[in-house]
C-alpha angles and dihedrals in degrees: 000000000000117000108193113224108228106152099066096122119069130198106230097258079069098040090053099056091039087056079043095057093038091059091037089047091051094035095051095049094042084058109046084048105053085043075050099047091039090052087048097040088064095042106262133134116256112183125201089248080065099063096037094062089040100057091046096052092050082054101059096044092062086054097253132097141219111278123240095227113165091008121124090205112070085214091057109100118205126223122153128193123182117174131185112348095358090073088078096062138067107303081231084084104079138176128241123260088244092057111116118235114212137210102257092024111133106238140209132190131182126175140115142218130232120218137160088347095306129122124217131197129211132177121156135150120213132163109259112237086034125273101302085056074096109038108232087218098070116076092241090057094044089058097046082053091055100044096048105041074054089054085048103050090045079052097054097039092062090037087049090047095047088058098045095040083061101045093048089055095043096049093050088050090242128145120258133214140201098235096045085060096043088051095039089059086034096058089046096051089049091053098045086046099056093037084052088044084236 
């Protein structure tokens, strides 16, 4: 089904609290995972519960709140950590706020923040305890390194395709649909994919 993209453009009330959400979204989780990284880093146990509330707290004081993205009550708020292994399948599988993160775990974490009306999106993966928690040096930590700078690059080809796919459609004065962008990205990744051997 095709959905036809008609609010591109924003009028600049919108654009600055997109630019808003954007600063409170990367200086919140900066900050919940240096304060992470710091606690594991000394030997103590941090939970995903942990996170969670810190994040959040970090949040609201920043006069936003968590957004309630894939949830069918409007009063659920989504937040979804997935940590080793985990982090390979659907983000709908989530762990529990009593599992333990560890210092070298693969992390993913996926939430959003609401503001002004506005709903923001977030997914990133990282290495708890930061990138030397797994020492390059060692052949285990040279592979990691390898298959996820590959992930990456399939990631950005579809993200880079999406953008100039738009912009291709938007200069020309042409409509744009929500499909055509999806299979725009789509057909990127899957090439990407197949020249990394992914």
């Amino acid at each position: 089904k095709q959905t036809l993209i008609d609010e591109l453009v924003k009028n600049p009330d919108q654009i600055a609290t997109i630019r808003q959400a954007a600063e409170i979204q990367r200086a919140t989780f900066n900050e919940a995972i240096r304060e992470m990284n710091e606690a594991l880093g000394q030997g103590k146990e941090f939970t995903v519960g942990e996170l969670r509330s810190n994040i959040e707290a970090k949040i609201k004081e920043r006069g936003a709140a968590f957004v309630t993205t894939f949830s069918p009550a409007p009063e659920t708020e989504f937040f979804s950590v997935t940590v080793g292994k985990n982090t390979a399948v659907d983000n709908i599988i989530e762990t529990t706020d009593t599992t333990l993160i560890n210092k070298g775990d693969l992390l993913t974490i996926d939430y959003g923040i609401l503001l002004n009306g506005l709903n923001t999106d977030w997914t990133i993966s990282f290495i708890a305890g930061g990138a030397k928690a797994i020492s390059p040096m060692n052949k285990e930590g040279q592979e990691l390194y390898k298959k996820q700078e590959a992930v990456y690059a399939v990631v950005k080809a579809g993200h880079d395709a999406a953008i100039d796919y738009a912009n291709g459609k938007l200069q020309k004065g042409e409509k744009l649909y929500s499909d055509e962008l999806h299979k725009a990205a789509k057909d990127a990744m899957k090439s990407k994919a197949q020249e990394s051997g992914i």
